[in-house]
N, C-alpha and C positions, 0 to 999 in steps of 0.2 A: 504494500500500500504506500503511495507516495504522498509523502508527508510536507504539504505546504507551508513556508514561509511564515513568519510575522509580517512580514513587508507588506502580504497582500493585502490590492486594496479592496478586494469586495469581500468583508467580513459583514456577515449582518447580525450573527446571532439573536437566531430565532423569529428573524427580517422586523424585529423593532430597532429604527434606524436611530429613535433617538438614546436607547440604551447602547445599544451598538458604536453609539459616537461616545457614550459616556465610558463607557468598555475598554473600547482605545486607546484612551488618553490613559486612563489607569495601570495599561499594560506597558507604556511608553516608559514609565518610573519606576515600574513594577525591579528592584533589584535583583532578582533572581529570575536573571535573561533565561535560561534554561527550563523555567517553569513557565515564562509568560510563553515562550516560543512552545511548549506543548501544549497549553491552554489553546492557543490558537491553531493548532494542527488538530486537536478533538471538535473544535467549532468548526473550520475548513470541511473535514469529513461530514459533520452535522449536517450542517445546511447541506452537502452537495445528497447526502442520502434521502433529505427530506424532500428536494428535486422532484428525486426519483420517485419517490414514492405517493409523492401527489399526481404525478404523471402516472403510473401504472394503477391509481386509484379510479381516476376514470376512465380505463381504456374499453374498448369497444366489447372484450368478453364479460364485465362487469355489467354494462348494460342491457346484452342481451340475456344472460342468466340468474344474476342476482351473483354472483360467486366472484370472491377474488382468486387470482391467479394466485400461485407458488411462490411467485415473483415479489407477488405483492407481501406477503408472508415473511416472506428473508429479508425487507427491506424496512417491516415493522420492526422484525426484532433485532437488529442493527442501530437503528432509529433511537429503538427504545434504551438500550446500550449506553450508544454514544450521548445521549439528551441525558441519561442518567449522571455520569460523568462528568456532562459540564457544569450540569445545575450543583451538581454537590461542591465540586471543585470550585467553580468561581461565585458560590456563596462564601465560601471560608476561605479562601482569597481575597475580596475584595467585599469585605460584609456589609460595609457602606451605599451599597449599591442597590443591597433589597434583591438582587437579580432572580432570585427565585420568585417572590409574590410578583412582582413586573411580569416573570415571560409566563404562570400562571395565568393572570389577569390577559396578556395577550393570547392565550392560545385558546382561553376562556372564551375570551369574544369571537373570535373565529371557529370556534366548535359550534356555539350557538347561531352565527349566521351562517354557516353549512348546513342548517336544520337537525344542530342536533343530534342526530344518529346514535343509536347506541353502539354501533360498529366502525363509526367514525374515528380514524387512528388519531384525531386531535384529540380524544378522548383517552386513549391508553396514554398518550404524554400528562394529559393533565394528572392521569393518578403517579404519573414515576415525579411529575414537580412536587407536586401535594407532599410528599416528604420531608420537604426543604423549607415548606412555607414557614411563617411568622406570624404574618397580618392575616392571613388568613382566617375564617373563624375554622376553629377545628376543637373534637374532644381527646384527653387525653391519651396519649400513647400513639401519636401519628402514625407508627412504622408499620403498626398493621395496614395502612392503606399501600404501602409499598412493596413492589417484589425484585425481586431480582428475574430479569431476561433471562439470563442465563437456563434457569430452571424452568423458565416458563416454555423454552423451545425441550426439553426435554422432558418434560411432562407433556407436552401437546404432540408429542409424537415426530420431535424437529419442526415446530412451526407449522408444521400443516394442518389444518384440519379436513379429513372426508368429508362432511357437508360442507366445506368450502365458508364457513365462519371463524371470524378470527382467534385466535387461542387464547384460552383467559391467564390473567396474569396469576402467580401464584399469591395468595394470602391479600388480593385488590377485593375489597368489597362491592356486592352488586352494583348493577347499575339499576335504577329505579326511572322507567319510562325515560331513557335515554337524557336521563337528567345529569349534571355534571355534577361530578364526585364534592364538591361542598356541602360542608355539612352546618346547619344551624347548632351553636351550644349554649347548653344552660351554662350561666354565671358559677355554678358551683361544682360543672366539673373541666372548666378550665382554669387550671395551675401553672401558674407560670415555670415554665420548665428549670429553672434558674434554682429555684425553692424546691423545686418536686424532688429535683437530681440528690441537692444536700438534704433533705429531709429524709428521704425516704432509700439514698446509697449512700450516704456520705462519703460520695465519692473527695472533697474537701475537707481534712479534718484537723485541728491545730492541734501544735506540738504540745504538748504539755509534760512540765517537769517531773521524771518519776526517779525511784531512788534509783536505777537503774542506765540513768541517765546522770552523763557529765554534770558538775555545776561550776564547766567553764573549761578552759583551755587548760589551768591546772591539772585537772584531772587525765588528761589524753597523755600517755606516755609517751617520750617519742615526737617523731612527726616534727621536728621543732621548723623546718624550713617549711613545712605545710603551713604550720601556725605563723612564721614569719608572714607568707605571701599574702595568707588572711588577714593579717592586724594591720601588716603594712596596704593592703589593695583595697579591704572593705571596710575592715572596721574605721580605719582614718573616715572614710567616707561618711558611715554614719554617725560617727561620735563626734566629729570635727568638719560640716563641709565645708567655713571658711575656708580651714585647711586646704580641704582637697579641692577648694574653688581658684586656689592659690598654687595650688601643686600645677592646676590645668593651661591656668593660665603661663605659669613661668615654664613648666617642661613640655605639657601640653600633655600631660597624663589625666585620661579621663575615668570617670568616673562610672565601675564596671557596671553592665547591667543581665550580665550571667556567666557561670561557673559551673566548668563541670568536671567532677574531680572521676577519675579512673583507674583502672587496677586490677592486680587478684582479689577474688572475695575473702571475705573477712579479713580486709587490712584495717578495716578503719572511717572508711568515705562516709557513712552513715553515723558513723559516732563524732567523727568530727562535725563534720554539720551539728548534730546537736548542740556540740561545744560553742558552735559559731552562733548559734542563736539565742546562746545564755549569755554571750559575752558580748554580743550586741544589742540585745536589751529591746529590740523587738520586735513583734512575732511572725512566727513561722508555720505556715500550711502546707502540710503535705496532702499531694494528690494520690489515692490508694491506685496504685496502678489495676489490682484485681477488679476493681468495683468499675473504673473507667470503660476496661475490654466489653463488650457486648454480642451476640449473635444476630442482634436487630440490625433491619438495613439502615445504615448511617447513625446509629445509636452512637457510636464510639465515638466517633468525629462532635457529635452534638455534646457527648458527656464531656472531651478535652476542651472544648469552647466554653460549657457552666463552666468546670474548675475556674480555669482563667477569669472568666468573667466575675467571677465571685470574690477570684484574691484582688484584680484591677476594682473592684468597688469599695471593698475593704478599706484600702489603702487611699481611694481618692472619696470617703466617707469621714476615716481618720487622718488624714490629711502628712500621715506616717506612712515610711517605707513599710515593708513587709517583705518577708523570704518566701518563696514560693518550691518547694522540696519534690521532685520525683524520682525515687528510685527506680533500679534494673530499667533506664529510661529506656534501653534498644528494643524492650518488647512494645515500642511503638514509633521509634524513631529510626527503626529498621529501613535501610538501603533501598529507596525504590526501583534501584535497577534490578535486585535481586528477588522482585516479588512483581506479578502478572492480575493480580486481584484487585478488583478496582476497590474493593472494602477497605484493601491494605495502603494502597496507595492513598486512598481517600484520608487516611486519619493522619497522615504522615501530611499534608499537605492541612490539615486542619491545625496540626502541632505546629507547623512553618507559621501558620497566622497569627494564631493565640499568642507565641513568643514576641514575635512583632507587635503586637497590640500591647503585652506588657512593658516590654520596653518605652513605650510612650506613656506609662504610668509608672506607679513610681516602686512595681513588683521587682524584688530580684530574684530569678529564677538560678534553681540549681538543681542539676543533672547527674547523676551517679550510674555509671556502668563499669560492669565488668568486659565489656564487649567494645571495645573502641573501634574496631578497623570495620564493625558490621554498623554504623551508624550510618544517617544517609547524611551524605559530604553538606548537602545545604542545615540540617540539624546544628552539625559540628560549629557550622560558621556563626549562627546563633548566638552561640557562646563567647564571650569577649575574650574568656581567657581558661585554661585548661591544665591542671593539676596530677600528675601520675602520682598516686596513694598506694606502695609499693610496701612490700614484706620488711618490719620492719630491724635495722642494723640492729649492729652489739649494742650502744648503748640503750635502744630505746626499749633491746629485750631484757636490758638489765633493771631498766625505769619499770618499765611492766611488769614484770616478776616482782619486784620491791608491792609498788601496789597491789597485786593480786593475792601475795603473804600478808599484809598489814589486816590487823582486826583478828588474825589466827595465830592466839598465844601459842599454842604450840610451834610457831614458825618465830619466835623472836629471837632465838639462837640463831639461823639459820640466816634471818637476815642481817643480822651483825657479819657475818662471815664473808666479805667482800671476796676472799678467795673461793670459797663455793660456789657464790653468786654467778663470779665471772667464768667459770667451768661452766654451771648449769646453764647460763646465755649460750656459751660457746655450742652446747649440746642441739640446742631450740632454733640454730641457725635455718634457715631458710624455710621455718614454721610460721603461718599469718598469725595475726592479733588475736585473733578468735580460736586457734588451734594450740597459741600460747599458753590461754585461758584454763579450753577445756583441759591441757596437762596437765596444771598447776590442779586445778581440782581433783585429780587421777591421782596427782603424788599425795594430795592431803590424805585421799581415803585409802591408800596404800601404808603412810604412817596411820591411821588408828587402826587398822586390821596388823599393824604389827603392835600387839599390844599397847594400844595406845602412845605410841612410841612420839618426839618430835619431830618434825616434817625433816628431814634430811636430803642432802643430794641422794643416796641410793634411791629412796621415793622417787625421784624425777629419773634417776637413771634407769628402773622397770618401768614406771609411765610411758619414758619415752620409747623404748624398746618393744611394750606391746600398744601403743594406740593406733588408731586406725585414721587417724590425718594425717592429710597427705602435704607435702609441698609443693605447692604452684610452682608451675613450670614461666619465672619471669618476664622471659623474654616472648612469651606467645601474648602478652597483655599490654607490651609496649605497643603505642601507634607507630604506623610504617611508615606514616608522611611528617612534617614538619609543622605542619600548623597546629601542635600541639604544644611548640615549643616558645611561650611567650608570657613575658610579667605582667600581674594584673595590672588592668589600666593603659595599658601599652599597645598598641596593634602589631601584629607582627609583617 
């Protein structure tokens, strides 16, 4: 399939000339040349498929049988496909723009001056827009009016139907006298999706201080150049933006508006954040990545836009920054070149926007993965600045072992013994933070199953000999490219 230009000039999207103008211009600034240029190769194929299929809508075996062709059939669910993809993609691209209620309302009007038809393919568009809408009136839980094409040719037998009527879409509700899919709703079961999301998933949920959690940068053994790059990159920022109003202007160091720290699991990314959020003073929303994922169509993409939307109100309500936290971020910030599903691409281009939009509020967003080189390259760019949270050296396994014995008398011998200490670090080399952890727990309960005995180096030296964690293999968690290599505030 040859894949048309941004240049070109007859884009009409969905032949409303004056969205279509408004369209343009927005694609013209749009920063991410590579996404505006396939936004317009999906609209290029759109319109020319819908050509088509207005043309083989009324051809001459149509009118003597009642029956559409085969033809006409492959070029609905194509149609429906490609319409599906734009409306979704360039609603959360350019949210400004309403573009889903607009080509709605346009094709709205055009269904109804064709008479309506309940077989009229302006009518399967309207229910794949009807997804996307806003202003629309609608009851809750839209996605049931939506399906995926895909399944809809595969349930209808490939698009065909033997009496020669169009295949219905899967999970679209009837149509009632050729009426168009809008629905009237009572005031009391429309919820604003915004409320419904945090109420009823919390998918947005704030950090709150448990014992289990740092109270502060003190606490984080270790890490010390990690804690530098924070105190020096953010915290100035928040605790001081004179300062950092002063750092911009004299070095032209700005002032970050997302981080995203990387690594093997269980070094730390997750605890430091918390540290950074106690020692900044304030607060912090993490987004449950479980609760975000969905099986609804465009549910996902919808529930990354509340989160967003929710911490961007927060902060321009409180008039206060706020951290905005998503763990294992690659389970959606995953490579679009390496995924074919428009579900998947779909939510990866809704994360592209959200981030954008927070940046123009006063969220700062931060990302943690174990997965660096599976992110998609526009995700990465996102980030002002990027942090590898690596397995941590001698001293910091000797800082951690210190706190991990403190509070257990039986370990006060043990940690007076600087020569122990430095043996038992030596031993734990190339073990993460959390594998540190669970030893030092292994070797306590190995000294009281020795008669109560005090924790000693042999305790760590059977721990370590039979546990069952492993050592990250390092160098498979470094990024392979360079744009990971730069100080906060700094571009690279």
């Amino acid at each position: 399939m040859k894949i048309t230009p941004i240049s070109q000039s007859n884009i009409n999207f969905g032949y409303d000339k004056q969205l279509n103008n408004e369209l343009k211009e927005a694609l013209k600034t749009y920063p991410d040349r590579e996404w505006a240029n396939m936004l317009s190769a999906i609209n290029n194929q759109c319109n020319d498929v819908e050509n088509k299929l207005e043309r083989v809508s009324n051809e001459s075996v149509f009118k003597q049988t009642g029956k559409h062709s085969n033809k006409y059939y492959d070029y609905l669910d194509i149609l429906l496909a490609l319409k599906e993809m734009l409306v979704s993609f360039v609603s959360t691209t350019f949210e400004d723009l309403h573009f889903a209620d607009r080509e709605y309302r346009h094709y709205d009007a055009k269904y109804k001056s064709a008479g309506s038809k309940s077989d009229d393919w302006r009518n399967d568009i309207l229910d794949i827009i009807y997804a996307w809408t806003e202003e629309i009136p609608k009851k809750v839980n839209p996605q049931t009016k939506a399906s995926t094409t895909t399944d809809s040719k595969s349930a209808s037998g490939g698009g065909k139907s033997s009496e020669g009527t169009a295949p219905k879409q899967n999970g679209a509700a009837p149509k009632q006298d050729g009426a168009a899919p809008k629905q009237e709703a009572n005031p009391q079961d429309v919820i604003p999706p915004l409320k419904k999301a945090i109420e009823d998933k919390s998918i947005l949920q704030k950090f709150v201080s448990s014992d289990s959690s740092p109270n502060g940068f003190t606490d984080v053994a270790g890490m010390e150049s990690v804690k530098s790059e924070l105190n020096n990159g953010i915290l100035l920022a928040v605790k001081n933006p004179e300062q950092a109003k002063l750092d911009f202007q004299e070095y032209g160091k700005k002032i970050p508006k997302g981080l995203l720290l990387y690594g093997p699991p269980g070094c730390g990314k997750t605890y430091i954040t918390q540290a950074l959020a106690v020692e900044s003073g304030i607060p912090m929303y993490i987004i449950d990545i479980g609760q975000v994922g969905s099986s609804f169509i465009n549910k996902t993409s919808q529930n990354i836009k509340t989160a967003f939307d929710e911490a961007i109100n927060i902060a321009r309500k409180s008039g206060k920054p706020c951290l905005l936290f998503m763990d294992e971020i690659d389970s959606l910030a995953f490579d679009r070149n390496s995924r074919t599903d428009n579900e998947d691409i779909k939510q990866v281009a809704a994360l592209l926007q959200a981030m954008d939009s927070a940046k123009q509020a006063n969220v700062f967003v931060i990302g943690a993965t174990n997965k660096y080189n599976l992110l998609d390259p526009a995700i990465r760019r996102r980030f002002d600045s990027k942090i590898f949270v690596s397995v941590p050296e001698f001293e910091a396994r000797k800082s951690l072992l210190k706190k991990q014995l403190q509070g257990k008398s039986k370990a006060a011998s043990l940690i007076g013994n600087e020569s122990a200490i430095d043996s038992i670090a030596m031993q734990l080399n190339g073990f993460s933070n959390d594998s540190i952890c669970k030893i030092v727990s292994s070797a306590a309960k190995n000294a009281l199953e020795r008669n109560r005995a005090d924790i000693a180096e042999q305790d760590f030296v059977k721990a370590i000999s039979e546990t069952s964690e492993e050592k990250p293999d390092v160098k498979s968690y470094v990024a392979e490219n360079n744009d990971s290599k730069q100080k906060i505030g700094f571009s690279a």
